[in-house]
N, C-alpha and C positions, 0 to 999 in steps of 0.2 A: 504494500500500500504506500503508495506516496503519499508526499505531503498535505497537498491539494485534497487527494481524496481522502485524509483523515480529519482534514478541517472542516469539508462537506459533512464527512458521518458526524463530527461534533454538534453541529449545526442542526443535523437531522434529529439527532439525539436530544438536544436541548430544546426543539419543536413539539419533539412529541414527549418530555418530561419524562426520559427515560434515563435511569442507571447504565451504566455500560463502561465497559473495560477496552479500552482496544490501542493500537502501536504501531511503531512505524522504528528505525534507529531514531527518529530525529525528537519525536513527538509521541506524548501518547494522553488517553482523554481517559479519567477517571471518574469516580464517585465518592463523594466522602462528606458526612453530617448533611446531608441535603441541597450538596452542591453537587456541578457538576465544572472539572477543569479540564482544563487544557494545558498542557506542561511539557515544558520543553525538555527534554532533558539531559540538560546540562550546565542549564538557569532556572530550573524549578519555574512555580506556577505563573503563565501568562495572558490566562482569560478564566474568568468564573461567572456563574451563572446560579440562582437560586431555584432549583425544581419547585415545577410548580406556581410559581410566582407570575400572576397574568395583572397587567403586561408585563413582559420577558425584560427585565433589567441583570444586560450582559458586559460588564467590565472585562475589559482589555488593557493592559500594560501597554506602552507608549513608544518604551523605547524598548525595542526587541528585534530580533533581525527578520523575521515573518511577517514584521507589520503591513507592509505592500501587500502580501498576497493573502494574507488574514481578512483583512480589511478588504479587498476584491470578492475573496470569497463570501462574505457576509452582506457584501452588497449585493448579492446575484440572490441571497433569501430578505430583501428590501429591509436589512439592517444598517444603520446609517450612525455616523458618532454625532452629537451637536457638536457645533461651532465652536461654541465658547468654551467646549470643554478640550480640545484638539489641542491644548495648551499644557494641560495637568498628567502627569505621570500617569493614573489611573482614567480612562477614557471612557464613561459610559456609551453604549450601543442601545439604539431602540429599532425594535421592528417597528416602520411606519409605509403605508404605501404612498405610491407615486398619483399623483393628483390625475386626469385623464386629461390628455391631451398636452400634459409636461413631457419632457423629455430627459433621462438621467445623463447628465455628464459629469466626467472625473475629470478635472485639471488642477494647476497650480492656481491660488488666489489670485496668483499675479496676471496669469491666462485670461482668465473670468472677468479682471477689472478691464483687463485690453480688448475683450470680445465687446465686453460692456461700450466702452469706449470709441468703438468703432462702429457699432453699432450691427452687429453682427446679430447678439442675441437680443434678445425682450424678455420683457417677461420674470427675469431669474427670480428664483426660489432659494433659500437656504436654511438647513435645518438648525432652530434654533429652540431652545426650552421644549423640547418634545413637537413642535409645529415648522411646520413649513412655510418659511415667511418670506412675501413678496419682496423685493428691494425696490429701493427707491431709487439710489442715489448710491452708486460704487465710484471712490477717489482710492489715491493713492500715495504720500507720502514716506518719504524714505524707507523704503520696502515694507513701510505698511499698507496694509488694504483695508479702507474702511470701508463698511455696508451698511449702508442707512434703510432700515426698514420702515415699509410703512403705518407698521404696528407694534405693540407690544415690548421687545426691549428697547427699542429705538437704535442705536447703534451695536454693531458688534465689527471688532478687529482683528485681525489677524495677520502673523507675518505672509509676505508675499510669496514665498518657498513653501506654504503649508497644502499638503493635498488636498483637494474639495471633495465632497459628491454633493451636485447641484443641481437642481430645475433648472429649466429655462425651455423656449421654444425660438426657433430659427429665425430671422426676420426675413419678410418674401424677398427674393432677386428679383 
């Protein structure tokens, strides 16, 4: 079992609030007091999950060298980190869907602000306090990106190097 496919069965497993034991050399996904983790092993535990728990609050370690395809693989089950937290060691994950007629894209903030900018996208979306919030108004300031929404937190920042997963829709050619 590769990688990939043992972060899939995680995923499957922490869906359907199942126990389970299973490995790979790199990774393997346990059970233990009513959790369920994900452990690398060679740096001990890097994502937990509490069985049972609806909605699904799934923390992820920040700084680990699977975070790229972690994080890919959890967005293919519409698990998304918020914004504001993409800063903090310990990253909360929420399953949320995608609104209909949004589109998901992964890029750098720094992408997102210049798509913004040029007028490529409309629209964007970014997950914040568990909600999908429209933006208003994306600048940019020595490799920061700010996001001005039009509700709710009202700003949120982030450096310009930080990965996204974001709404938006195309604007017509």
């Amino acid at each position: 079992m590769n990688d990939q496919e043992l972060f899939t069965a995680f995923i499957q497993a922490l869906l359907q609030g199942e126990s389970t034991l299973i490995s790979n050399p790199s990774y393997r996904v346990e059970s233990a007091f009513g959790t369920l983790q994900l452990v690398d092993n060679k740096s001990g535990v890097i994502a937990t999950v509490k069985l049972g728990e609806n909605p699904i609050k799934l923390s992820v370690k920040r700084h680990i060298n699977c975070w790229d395809e972690l994080r890919q693989t959890l967005g293919q089950f519409s698990f998304f980190p918020d914004v504001k937290a993409l800063k903090t060691p310990l990253v909360p994950f929420i399953q949320i869907a995608i609104p209909e007629g949004d589109q998901l894209y992964e890029s750098l903030a720094s992408e997102v602000w210049r798509s913004w900018r040029r007028g490529a996208v409309k629209a964007v979306k970014i997950l914040v306090e568990g909600q999908w919030h429209t933006v208003q108004d994306i600048t940019c300031s020595s490799g920061v990106v700010f996001f001005i929404l039009d509700a709710g937190p009202g700003e949120v920042q982030t450096t310009g190097n930080t990965q996204l997963a974001w709404l938006g829709q195309a604007t017509e050619s």
